[in-house]
C-alpha positions as CSV (number, residue, x, y, z in Angstrom):
1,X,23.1,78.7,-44.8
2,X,22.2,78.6,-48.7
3,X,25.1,76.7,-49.1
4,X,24.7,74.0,-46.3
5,X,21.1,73.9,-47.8
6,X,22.4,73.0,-51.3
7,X,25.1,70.4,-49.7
8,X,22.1,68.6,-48.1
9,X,19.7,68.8,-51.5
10,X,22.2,67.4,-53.6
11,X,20.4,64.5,-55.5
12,X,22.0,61.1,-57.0
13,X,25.8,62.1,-56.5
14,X,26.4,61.5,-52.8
15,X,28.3,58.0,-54.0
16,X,30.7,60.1,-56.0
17,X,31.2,62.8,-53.5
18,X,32.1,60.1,-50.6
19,X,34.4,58.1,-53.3
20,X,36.0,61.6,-53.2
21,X,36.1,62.9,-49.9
22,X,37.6,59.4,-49.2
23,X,40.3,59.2,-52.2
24,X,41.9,62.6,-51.2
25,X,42.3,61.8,-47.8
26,X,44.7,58.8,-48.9
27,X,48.4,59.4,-49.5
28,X,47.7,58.4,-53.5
29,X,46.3,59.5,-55.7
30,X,47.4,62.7,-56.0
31,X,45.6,63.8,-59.1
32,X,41.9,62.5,-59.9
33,X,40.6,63.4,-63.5
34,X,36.1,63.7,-63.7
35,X,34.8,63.9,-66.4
36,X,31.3,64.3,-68.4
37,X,29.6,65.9,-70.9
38,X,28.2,69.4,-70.8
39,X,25.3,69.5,-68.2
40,X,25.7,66.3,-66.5
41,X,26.3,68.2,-63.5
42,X,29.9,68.2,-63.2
43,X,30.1,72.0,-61.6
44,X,27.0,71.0,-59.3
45,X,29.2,68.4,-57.7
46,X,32.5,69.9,-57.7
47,X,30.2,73.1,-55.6
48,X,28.9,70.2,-53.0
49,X,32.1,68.1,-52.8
50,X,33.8,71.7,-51.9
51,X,31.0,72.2,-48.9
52,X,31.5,68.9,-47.8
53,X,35.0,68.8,-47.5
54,X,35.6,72.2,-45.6
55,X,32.9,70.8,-42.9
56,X,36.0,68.7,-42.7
57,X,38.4,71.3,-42.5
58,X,39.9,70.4,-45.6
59,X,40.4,73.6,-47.9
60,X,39.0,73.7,-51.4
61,X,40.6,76.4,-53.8
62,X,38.1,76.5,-57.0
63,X,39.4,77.5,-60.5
64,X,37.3,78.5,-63.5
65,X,40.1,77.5,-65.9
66,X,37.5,79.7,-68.6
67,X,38.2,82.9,-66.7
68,X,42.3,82.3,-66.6
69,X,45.1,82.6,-69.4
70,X,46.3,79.3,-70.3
71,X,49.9,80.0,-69.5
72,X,51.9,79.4,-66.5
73,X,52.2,83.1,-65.5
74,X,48.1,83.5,-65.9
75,X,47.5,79.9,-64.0
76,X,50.2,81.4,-61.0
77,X,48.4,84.8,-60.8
78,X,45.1,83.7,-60.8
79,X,45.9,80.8,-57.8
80,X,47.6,83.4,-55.8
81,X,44.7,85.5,-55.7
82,X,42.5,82.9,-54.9
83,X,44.8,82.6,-51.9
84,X,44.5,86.1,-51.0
85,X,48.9,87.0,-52.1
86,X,49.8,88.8,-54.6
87,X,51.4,87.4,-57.6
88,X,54.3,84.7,-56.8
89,X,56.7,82.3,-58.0
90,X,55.8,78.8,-59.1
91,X,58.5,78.0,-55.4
92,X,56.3,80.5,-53.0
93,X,53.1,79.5,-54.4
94,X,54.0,75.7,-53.5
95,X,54.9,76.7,-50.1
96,X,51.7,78.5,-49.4
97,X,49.8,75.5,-50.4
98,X,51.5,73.6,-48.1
99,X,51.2,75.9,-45.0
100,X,47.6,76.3,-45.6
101,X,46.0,72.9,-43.7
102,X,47.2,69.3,-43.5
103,X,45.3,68.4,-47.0
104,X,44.4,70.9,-49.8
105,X,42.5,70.3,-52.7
106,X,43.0,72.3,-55.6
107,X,40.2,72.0,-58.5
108,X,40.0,73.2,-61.6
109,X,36.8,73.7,-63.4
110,X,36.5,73.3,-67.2
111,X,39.7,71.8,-67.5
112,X,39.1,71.1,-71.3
113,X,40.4,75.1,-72.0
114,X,43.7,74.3,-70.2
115,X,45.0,71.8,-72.8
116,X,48.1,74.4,-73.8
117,X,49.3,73.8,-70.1
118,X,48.5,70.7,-69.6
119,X,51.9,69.4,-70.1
120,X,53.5,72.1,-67.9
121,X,50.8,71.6,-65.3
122,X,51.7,67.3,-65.5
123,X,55.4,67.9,-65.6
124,X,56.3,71.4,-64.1
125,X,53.3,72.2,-61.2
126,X,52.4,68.8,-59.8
127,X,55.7,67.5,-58.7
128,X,56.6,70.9,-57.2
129,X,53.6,70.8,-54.7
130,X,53.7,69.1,-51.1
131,X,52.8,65.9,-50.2
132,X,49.4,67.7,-48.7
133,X,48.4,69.0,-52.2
134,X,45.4,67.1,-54.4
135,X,44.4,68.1,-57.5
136,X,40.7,68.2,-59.2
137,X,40.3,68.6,-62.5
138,X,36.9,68.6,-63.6
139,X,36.1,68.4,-67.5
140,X,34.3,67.6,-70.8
141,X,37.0,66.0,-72.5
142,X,39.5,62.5,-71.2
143,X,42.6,63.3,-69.7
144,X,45.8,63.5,-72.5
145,X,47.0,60.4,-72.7
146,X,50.4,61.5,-71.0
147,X,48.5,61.5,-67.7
148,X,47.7,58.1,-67.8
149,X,50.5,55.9,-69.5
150,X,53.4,57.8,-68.4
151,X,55.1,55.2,-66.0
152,X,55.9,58.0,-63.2
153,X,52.1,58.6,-62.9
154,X,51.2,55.0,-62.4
155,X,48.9,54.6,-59.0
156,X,49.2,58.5,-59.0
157,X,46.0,59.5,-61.5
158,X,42.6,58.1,-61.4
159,X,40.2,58.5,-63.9
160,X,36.4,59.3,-63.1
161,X,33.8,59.4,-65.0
162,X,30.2,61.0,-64.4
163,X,27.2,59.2,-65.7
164,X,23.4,60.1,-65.4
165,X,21.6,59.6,-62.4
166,X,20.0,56.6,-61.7
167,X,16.0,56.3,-62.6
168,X,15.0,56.6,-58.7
169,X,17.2,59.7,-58.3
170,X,16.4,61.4,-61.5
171,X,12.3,61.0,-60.5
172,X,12.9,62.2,-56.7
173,X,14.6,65.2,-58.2
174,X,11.6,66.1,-60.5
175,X,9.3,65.4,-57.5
176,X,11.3,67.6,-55.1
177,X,10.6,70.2,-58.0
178,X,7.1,69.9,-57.3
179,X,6.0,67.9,-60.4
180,X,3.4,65.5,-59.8
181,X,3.8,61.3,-60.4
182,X,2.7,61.0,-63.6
183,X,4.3,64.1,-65.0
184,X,7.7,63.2,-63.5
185,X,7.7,60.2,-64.7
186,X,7.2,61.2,-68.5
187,X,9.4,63.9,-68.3
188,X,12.2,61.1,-67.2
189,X,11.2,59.2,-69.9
190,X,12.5,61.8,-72.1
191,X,14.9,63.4,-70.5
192,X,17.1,60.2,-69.8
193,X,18.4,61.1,-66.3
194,X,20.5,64.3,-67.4
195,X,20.3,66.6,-65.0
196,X,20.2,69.9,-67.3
197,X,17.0,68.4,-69.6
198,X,15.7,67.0,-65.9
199,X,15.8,70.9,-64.9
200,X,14.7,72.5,-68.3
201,X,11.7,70.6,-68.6
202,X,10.9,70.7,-64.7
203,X,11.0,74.4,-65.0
204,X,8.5,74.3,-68.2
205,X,6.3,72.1,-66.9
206,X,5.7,73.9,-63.6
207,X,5.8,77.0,-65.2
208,X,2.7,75.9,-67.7
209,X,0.5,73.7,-65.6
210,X,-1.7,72.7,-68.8
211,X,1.5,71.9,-70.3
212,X,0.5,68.6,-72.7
213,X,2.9,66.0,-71.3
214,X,0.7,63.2,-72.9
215,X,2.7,62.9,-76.0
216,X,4.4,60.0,-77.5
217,X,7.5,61.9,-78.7
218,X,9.8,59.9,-76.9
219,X,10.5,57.7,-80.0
220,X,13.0,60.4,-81.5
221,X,15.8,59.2,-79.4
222,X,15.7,55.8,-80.2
């Protein structure tokens, strides 16, 4: 129920979760690259896009790449036990993915701490998995550069990049907070549309009503 909740509430993204809920139901690409700096919201929409698409029936396996060792054997072991088997080969973990449901999306969170596999994952993982199998990775940093000149990848990667919410979305997400006009829109002002400083300075606000918002300190980030 929280979860549906959270799907539903989900502010300024639902362009980017459609572009994706529609671009892994194609036969191409088969690996799409997000990324944005740290707080944009990256996890927030990877946690919706996963709800969304398992209304669809369409399985999401979710991968903190911060919590595995960056080497083939750690990336195989943590993936099988996402999957609920015990610690298989790179062939039998393959297969699995493919018996699981006629599309299978496979994300990985934080991608920017995998660089040390990144080649074996490009060259080694991807072209072992079925023709069912899309990959997520979510990250900070661009994709190597391999991913996106190498000829065999053409019309196979997409690049996506996460920017701040619009004005309208940012200021319905501070008023959903319970902030009033006025107050939202200053805190906007400042903030820029990210969603973390949006949050940080909701939270602060609320949490000290006499909070002086008044202020013309917006001029330090021009």
């Amino acid at each position: 129920m929280l979860n549906q909740r959270a799907s539903q509430s989900v502010i300024g993204r639902n362009q980017e979760i459609a572009h994706l809920l529609d671009t892994f139901n194609q036969k191409a690409p088969l690996v799409v690259h997000l990324q944005g700096i740290a707080g944009i919201g990256k996890s927030t929409l990877l946690e919706v896009f996963a709800a969304r698409a398992r209304e669809r029936k369409i399985p999401v396996i979710r991968l903190d790449c911060r919590l595995i060792e960056p080497t083939e054997r750690g990336f195989l072991h943590q993936l099988n036990a996402a999957l609920g088997r015990k610690a298989l080969t790179l062939g039998k973990t393959s297969e699995q993915l493919t018996r699981l449901s006629r599309r299978v999306v496979l994300a990985l969170d934080n991608y920017e701490v995998f660089r040390l596999i990144d080649t074996w994952l490009r060259q080694v993982f991807v072209p072992s998995l079925g023709d069912n199998v899309r990959l997520l990775l979510v990250g900070r940093e661009p994709p190597s550069p391999a991913w996106v000149v190498a000829r065999e990848w053409q019309g196979l990667f997409q690049r996506l990049s996460l920017e701040p919410p619009r004005n309208t979305d940012s200021l319905n997400l501070l008023r959903g907070a319970g902030l009033r006009e006025q107050d939202a829109v200053r805190i906007n002002r400042f903030a820029r549309g990210h969603p973390l400083a949006l949050k940080l300075a909701a939270s602060a606000a609320l949490a000290r009503p006499g909070l002086d918002l008044t202020l013309d300190d917006y001029q330090i980030w021009s």
